[in-house]
C-alpha positions in Angstrom: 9.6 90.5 -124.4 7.7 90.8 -127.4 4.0 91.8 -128.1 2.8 87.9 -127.9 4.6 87.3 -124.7 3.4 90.6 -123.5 -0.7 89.6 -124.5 -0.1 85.9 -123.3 1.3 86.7 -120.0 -1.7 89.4 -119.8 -4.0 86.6 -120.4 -2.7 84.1 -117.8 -2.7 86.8 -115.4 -6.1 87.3 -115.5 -7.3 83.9 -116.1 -5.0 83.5 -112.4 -7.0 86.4 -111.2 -10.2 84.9 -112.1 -9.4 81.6 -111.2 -8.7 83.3 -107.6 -11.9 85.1 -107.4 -13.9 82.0 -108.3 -11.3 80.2 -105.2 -12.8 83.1 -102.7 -16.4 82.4 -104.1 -16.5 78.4 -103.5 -14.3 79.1 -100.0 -16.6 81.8 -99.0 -20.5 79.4 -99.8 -18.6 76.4 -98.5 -17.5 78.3 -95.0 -21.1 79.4 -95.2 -23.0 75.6 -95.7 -20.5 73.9 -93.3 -20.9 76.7 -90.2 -21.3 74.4 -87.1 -20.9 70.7 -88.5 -18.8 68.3 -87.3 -15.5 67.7 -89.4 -15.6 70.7 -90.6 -11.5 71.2 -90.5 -11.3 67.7 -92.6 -14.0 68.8 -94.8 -11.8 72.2 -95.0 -8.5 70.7 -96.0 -10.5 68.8 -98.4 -12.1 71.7 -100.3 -8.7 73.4 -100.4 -7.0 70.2 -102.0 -9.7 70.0 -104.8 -9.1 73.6 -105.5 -5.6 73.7 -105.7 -6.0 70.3 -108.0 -8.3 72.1 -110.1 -6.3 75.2 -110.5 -2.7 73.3 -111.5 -4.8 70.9 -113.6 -5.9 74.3 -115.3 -2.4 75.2 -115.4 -1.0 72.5 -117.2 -3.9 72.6 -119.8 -3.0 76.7 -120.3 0.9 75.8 -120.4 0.0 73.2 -122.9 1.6 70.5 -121.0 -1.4 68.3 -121.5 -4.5 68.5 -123.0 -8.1 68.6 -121.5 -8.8 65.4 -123.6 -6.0 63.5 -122.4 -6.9 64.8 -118.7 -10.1 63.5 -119.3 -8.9 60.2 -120.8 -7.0 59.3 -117.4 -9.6 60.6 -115.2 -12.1 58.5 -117.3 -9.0 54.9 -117.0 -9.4 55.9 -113.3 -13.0 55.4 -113.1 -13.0 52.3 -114.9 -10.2 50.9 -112.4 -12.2 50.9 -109.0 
């Protein structure tokens, strides 16, 4: 491994870490907001898919296996479709 592999996989590992401390934050205020309303297991399961969709979208855009633009662009054709 050589010094650019060794800073980049530094840097992914603590845009991970971070990316996992802002998870704890949003499940820790939702858990707080939702205490005691109805649906709260389906609203649960929901919170936890957008987060997981938000951290592999992240991914990809760090792996460079798309771009936040063209993210963007299909998000945007999606939109315009319903």
């Amino acid at each position: 491994m050589d010094c650019f592999d060794l800073l980049w996989q530094i840097g992914q590992d603590r845009e991970l870490s971070d990316l996992r401390g802002q998870l704890e934050k949003i499940r820790h205020e939702h858990d707080r907001t939702t205490r005691g309303r109805d649906g709260r297991d389906l609203e649960g399961e929901l919170l936890e898919m957008k987060l997981r969709h938000g951290l592999l979208v992240r991914l990809l855009i760090a792996k460079g296996v798309i771009t936040a633009a063209e993210y963007a662009a299909l998000i945007a054709e999606t939109r315009m479709d319903t």
